[in-house]
N, C-alpha and C positions, 0 to 999 in steps of 0.2 A: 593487580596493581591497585588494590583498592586503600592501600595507608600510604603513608610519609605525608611530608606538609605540601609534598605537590601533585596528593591523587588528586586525577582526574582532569590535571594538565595536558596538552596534546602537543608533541613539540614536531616539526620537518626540520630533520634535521641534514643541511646538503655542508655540512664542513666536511674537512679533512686534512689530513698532518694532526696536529696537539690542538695548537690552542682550540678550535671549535668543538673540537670531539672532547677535549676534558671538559667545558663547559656543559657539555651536554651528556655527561659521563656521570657528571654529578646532580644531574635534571634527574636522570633515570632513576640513578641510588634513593633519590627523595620522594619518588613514586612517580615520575609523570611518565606519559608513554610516550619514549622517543624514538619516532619512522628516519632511519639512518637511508637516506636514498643515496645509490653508489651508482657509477654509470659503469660501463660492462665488465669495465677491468678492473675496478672495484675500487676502493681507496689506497694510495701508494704506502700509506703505512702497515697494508697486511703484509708486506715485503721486505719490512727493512731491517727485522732482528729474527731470533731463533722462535720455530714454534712447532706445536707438536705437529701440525699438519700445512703443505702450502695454502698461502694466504689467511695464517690464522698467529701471525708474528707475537712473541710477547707484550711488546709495546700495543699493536693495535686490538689485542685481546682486551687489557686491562682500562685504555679510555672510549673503548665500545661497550664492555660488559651492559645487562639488561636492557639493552635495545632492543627492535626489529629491525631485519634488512630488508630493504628494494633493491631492486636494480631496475633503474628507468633511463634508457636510452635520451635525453633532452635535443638530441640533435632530429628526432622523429617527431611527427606528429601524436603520435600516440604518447610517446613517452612524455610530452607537454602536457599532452589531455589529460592523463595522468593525474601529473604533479598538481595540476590546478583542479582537479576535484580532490585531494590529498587537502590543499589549503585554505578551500571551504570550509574543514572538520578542524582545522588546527585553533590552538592558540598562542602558537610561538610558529614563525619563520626564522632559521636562523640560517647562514650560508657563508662562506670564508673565501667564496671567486670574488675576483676582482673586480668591480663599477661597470665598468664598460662587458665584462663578459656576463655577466647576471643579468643586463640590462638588455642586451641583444637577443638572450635567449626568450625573453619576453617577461620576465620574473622581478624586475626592480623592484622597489617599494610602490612606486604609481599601480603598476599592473597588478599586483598582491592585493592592494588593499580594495583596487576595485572588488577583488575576487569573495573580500572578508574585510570589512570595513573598522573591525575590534582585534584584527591580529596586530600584534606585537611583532616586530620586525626588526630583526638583529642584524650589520654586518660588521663582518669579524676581518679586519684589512690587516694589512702592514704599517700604514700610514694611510693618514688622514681626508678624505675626499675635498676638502679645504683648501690643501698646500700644494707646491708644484710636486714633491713629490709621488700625489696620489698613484699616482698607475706603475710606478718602481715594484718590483719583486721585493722581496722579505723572506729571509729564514732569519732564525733562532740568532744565527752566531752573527751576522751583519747587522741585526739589532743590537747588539750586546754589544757591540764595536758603536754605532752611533748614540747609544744611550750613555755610553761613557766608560761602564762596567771594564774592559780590558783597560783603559786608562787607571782606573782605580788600584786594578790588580799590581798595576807597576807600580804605583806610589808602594803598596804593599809590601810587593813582594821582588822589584827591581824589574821584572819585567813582566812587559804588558802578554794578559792572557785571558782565554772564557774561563767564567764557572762553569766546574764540571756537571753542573745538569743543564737542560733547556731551559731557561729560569722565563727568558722573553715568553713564550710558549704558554709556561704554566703560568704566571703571572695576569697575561693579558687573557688568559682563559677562566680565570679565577674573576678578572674584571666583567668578562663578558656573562661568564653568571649572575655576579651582582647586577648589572644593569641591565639586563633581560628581567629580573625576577621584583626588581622595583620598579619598570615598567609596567609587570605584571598586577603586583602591588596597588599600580594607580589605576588599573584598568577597570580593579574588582571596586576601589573608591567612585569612579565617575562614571565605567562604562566605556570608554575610550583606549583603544590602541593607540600609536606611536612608531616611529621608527627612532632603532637606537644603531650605535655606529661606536664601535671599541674598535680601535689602532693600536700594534706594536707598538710602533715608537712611542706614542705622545704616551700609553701605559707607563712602559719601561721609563722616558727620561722623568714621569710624574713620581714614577718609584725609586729612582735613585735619588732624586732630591728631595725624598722626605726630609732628610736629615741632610744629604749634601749640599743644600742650599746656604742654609748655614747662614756667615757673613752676605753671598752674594745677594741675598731677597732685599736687604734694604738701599737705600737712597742716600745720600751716597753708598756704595757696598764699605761694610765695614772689614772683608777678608774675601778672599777666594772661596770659590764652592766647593768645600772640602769640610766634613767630620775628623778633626785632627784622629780622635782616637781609633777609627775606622780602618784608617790608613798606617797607623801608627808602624815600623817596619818590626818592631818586636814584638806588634799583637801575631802572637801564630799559638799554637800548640807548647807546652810547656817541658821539655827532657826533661826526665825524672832518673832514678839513678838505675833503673830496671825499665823504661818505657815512655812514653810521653802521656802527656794529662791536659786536659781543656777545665782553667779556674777562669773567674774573674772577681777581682778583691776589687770590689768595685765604690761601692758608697761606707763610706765612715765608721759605720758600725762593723763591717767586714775588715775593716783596715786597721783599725784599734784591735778586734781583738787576733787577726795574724800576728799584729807587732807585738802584741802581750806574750803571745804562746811560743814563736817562733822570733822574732826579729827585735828584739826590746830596743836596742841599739841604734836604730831608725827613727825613735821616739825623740825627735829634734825639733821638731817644729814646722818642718819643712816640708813634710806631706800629710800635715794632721787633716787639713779640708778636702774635700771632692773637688773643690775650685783651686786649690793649689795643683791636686794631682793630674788633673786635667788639663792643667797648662803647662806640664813636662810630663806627660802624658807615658811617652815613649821609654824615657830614663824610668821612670816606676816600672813599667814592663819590662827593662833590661836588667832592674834590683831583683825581681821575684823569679825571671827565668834562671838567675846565678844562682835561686837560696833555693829552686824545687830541684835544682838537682841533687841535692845532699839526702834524699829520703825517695822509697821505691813512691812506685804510684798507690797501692792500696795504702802506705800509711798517709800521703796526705790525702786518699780522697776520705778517712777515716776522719783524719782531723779536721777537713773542711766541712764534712756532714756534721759532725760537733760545733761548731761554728757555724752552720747555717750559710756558709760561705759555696755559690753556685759553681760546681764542679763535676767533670766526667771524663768519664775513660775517651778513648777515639775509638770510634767502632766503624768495623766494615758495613756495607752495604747489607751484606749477607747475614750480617750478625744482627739484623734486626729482625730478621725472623724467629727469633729464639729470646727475644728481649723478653726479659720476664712482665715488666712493667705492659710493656704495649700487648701481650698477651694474657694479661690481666685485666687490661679495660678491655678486650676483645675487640682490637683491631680488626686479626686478620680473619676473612670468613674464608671458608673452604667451600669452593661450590662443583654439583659432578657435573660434568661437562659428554659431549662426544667424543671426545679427546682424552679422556679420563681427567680424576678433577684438578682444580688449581685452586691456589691458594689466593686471594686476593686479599691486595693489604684494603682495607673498606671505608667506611666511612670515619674523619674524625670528629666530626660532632656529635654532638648528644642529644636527645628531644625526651622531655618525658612524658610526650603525648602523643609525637607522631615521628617517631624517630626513621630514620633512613636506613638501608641494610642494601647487598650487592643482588640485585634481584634478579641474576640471571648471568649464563655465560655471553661472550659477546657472540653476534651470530655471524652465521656462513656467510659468505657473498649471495646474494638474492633470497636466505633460506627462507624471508617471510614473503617475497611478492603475490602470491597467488591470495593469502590468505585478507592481507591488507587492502590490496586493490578487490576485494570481494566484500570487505566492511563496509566498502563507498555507498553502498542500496542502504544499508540501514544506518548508517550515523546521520544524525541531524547537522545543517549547517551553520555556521557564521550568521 
């Protein structure tokens, strides 16, 4: 693990479910060495979908990949003793238990930083240690219910309902990367660890009102917290006379030359600006869903590639493994596994100095204890 922009990072990593494990999923991909400690029965995500062998589920293959496994009992004295010579050598703590149970076991941020006075010290909660909610449970879909997300969906779509991925999960795991790794950041500037602290909720309801704040942020508010166009009930996928199509004629130059090519007769006046269209927002998406059905889907996605106008097919899940584009930037990497190999979709970014790649399959339950807790005599500490 000696490249990516985060060789020679050392991460403990005690999440489990998505969000902590995606964050540290993408630690690994970037070079740092991430110790996955599981307690005996391992993490409940090696159980919850199809996989080639028990406890090696799809789901928890792909946001474990290039890690190492422990399995350290924390309810024993040894398994403690353990972990806390484990946190001498690190430079990331990261863990997804809840306040009051990290804290019992002896592992808060107090008792850590005694241990390593420059780690970096991540919790990854449901909600916030601040609010009355702190010590509530948290999955996926009862965030998404108080972030707003199924409310939105009904504006949409008439009734209220989740997106169909874990979005709170990856979202707030995505968060917890970023601010582990600008803690990190400040540490190599001054020297100095931190404790950092990412929540579900306050993620999620900060990501949906990027844009859905809207009217409410001001003083007096000047409208409801709502992106008209977001919700608009005719933004969907577009019938085509053989299929459906995903366009958006969205800014002025796209609008001018549809009406030139296709709709001359709309040339009135009345949705020449982005500020007119936008404030009958929904009527423009009920004019263009009538006029794409009159042509199959390859000829308008023909014409809108001529036009430069943002357009695509709908594609299955499964249809992205054969995407030509995404197998042309080389997405997905193939890696051999004991399992024989998998295909992993990989890293999307790019480095041209120290780029990231899938550096390994995810591993067994304990497959590295022996070898890890044997490092402890020669790694230097904290």
């Amino acid at each position: 693990m000696a490249d990516g922009p985060l060789a020679g990072v050392r991460v403990i990593d005690l999440t489990a479910m998505v969000m902590g494990p995606y964050c540290t999923q993408i630690m690994a991909d970037m070079g740092a060495d991430v110790i996955k400690v599981e307690p005996p029965q391992g993490d409940n995500t090696r159980y919850i979908s199809v996989g080639p062998s028990p406890g090696m589920s799809g789901v928890f293959v792909n946001v474990n990949r290039g890690k190492r496994a422990i399995v350290l009992d924390l309810q024993t004295d040894d398994g403690r003793a353990a972990l806390r010579g484990l946190i001498g050598t690190a430079d990331v703590f990261i863990h997804s238990m809840r306040a009051k149970a990290i804290t019992t076991l002896g592992f808060g941020y107090a008792d850590v930083v005694e241990l390593n006075p420059s780690i970096v010290y991540t919790n990854c909660y449901g909600y916030g240690r601040r609010g009355p909610d702190a010590d509530r449970p948290a999955y996926d879909d009862t965030i998404q219910a108080e972030c707003g997300l199924p409310a939105v969906q009904q504006q949409l779509t008439g009734e209220a309902g989740y997106v169909g991925t874990i979005m709170a999960d990856k979202v707030a795991g995505l968060t917890a990367l970023y601010a582990t790794t600008m803690a990190l950041f400040h540490r190599e500037r001054t020297g100095e660890g931190q404790e950092v602290e990412v929540s579900m909720f306050e993620t999620m309801a900060s990501f949906m009102l990027v844009e859905h704040a809207n009217g409410a942020m001001f003083s007096p508010p000047l409208g409801p917290a709502v992106y008209p166009r977001a919700v608009a009930p005719n933004r969907r996928p577009y019938e085509t006379k053989d299929g459906q199509i995903a366009a958006l004629i969205y800014n002025d130059k796209h609008w001018r030359g549809f009406v030139e090519r296709v709709q001359p007769d709309w040339n009135t006046g009345e949705f020449d600006t982005l500020e007119q269209r936008a404030r009958q927002i929904d009527t423009v998406y009920g004019l263009v869903a009538q006029t794409l059905k009159e042509r199959t889907t390859a000829e308008w996605l023909g014409l809108f590639r001529e036009l430069e106008i943002p357009a695509a097919p709908i594609n299955t899940l499964d249809a992205l493994f054969d995407d030509p584009h995404l197998n042309a930037v080389g997405l997905f990497e193939t890696v051999d596994t004991p399992h024989g190999p998998v295909r992993f979709p990989g890293v999307p970014t790019w480095f041209s100095r120290t780029p990231g790649r899938v550096r390994g399959p995810a591993p067994e339950l304990g497959a590295d204890t022996e070898t890890v807790l044997a490092e402890l005599q020669a790694l230097p500490r904290h």
